[in-house]
LUMDREN-986275 format. One record per residue (C-alpha): chain; y, x, z; residue number from 1; residue in three letters. Coordinates in pm, whole numbers. Example, Ala and Ser with C-alpha at 12.3 -4.5 7.8 and 13.67 -1.06 7.14 Angstrom:
! LUMDREN-986275
 chain     yy     xx     zz resi resn
     A   -450   1230    780    1  Ala
     A   -106   1367    714    2  Ser
//
This chain:
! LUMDREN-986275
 chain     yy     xx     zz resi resn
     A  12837   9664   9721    1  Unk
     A  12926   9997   9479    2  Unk
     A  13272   9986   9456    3  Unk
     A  13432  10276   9249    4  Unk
     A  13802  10425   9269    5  Unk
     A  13928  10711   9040    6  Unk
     A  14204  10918   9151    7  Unk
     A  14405  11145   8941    8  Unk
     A  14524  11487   9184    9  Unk
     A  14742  11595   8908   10  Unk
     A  14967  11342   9054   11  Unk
     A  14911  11428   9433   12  Unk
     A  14907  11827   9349   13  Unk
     A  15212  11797   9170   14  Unk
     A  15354  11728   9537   15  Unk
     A  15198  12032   9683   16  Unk
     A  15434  12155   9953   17  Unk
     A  15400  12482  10200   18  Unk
     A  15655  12614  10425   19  Unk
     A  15698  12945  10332   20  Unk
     A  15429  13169  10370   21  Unk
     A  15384  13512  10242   22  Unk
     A  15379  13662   9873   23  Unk
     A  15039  13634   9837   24  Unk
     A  15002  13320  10011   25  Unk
     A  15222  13191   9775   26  Unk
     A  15102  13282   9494   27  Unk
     A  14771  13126   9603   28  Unk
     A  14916  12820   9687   29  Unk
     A  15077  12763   9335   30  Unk
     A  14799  12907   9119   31  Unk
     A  14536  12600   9348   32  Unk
     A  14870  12335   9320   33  Unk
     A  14825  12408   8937   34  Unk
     A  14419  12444   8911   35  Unk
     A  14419  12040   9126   36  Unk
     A  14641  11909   8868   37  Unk
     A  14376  11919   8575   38  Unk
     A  14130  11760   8859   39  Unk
     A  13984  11439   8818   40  Unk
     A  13723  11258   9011   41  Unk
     A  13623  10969   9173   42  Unk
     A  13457  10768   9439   43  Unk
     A  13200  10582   9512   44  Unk
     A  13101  10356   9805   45  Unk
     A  12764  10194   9894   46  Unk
     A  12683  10064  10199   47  Unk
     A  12921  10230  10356   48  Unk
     A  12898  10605  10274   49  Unk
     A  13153  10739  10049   50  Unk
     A  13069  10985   9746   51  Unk
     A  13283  11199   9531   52  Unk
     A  13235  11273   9173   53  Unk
     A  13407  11566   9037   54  Unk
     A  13450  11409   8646   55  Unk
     A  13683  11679   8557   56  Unk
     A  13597  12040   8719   57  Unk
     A  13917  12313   8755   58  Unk
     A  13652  12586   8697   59  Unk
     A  13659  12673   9066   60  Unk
     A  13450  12509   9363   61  Unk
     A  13658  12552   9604   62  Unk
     A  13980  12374   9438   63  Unk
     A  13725  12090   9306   64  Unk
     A  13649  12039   9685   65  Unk
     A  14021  11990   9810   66  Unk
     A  14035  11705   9544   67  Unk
     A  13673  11544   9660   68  Unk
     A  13761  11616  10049   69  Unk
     A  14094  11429  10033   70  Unk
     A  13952  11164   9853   71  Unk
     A  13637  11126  10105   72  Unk
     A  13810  11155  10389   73  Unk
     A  14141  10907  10314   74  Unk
     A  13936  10622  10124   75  Unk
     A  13741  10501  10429   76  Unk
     A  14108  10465  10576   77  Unk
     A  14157  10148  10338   78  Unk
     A  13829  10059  10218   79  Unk
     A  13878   9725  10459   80  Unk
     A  14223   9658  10335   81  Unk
     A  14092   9668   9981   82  Unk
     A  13785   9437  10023   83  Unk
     A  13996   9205  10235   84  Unk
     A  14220   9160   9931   85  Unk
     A  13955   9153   9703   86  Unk
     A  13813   8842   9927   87  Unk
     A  14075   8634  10060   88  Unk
     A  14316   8673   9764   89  Unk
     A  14256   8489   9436   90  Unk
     A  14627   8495   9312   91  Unk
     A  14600   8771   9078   92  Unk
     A  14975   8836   9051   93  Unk
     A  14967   8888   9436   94  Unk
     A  14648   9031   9418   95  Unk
     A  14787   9338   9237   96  Unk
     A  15093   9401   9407   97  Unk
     A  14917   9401   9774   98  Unk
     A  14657   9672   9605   99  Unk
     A  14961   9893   9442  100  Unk
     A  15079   9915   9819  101  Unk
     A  14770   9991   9954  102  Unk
     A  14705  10252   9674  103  Unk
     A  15087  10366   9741  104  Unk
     A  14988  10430  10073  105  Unk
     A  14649  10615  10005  106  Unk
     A  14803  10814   9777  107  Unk
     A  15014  10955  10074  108  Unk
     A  14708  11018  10247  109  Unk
     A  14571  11216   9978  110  Unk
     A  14887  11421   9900  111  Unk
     A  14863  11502  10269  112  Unk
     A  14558  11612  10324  113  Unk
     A  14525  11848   9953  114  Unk
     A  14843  12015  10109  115  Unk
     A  14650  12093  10433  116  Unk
     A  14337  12227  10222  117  Unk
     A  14555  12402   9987  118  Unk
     A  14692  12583  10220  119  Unk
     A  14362  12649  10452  120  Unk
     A  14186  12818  10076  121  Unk
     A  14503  12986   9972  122  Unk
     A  14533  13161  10349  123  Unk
     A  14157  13247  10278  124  Unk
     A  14182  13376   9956  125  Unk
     A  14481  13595  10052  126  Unk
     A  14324  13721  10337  127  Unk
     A  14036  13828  10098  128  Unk
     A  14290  14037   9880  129  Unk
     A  14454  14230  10181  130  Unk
//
């Protein structure tokens, strides 16, 4: 089964929070916050292994990866809760509300882990300036 799922990070780097950190940390941390928002990809499962597509590049590798790690590692997370709905579920009205939750909720996931990455590259990168 291929099943595909697009994600926009603009939305989940838009939330990009750090406790404060140095200067240059900082400055890291808002200058990737702002690269992920232009980000796009999306996924794509078959038989059971999850790929990311990078379908709109920042220009930088390392930002592109924050938006195809979060992705890879919170899908799997509700991969069953989508193809439950999917299978058990033929109100379509019901259907869609039950997969805005679960999206709600992977979403969360998402914003959670870019924040972690975000902050793991901008530590690096400021380290590499000192």
């Amino acid at each position: 089964m291929l099943t595909t799922i697009a994600l926009l990070a603009g939305v989940q780097a838009a939330g990009v929070q750090a406790p404060i950190a140095e200067p240059a940390v900082q400055e890291e941390i808002t200058v990737i916050g702002r690269k992920l928002r232009d980000w796009r990809g999306s996924l794509k499962t078959r038989n059971g292994t999850v790929r990311c597509v990078t379908r709109k590049s920042t220009g930088d590798r390392e930002v592109d990866q924050i938006g195809c790690d979060a992705m890879v590692t919170c899908f799997p997370r509700f991969e069953g809760e989508f193809k439950a709905v999917l299978s058990t579920t033929r109100d379509k009205a019901v259907r869609n509300r039950v997969n805005t939750e679960i999206s709600r909720r992977l979403a969360t996931c998402v914003e959670q882990r870019h924040d972690e990455l975000v902050e793991t590259l901008a530590d690096r990168r400021a380290a590499r300036r000192s």
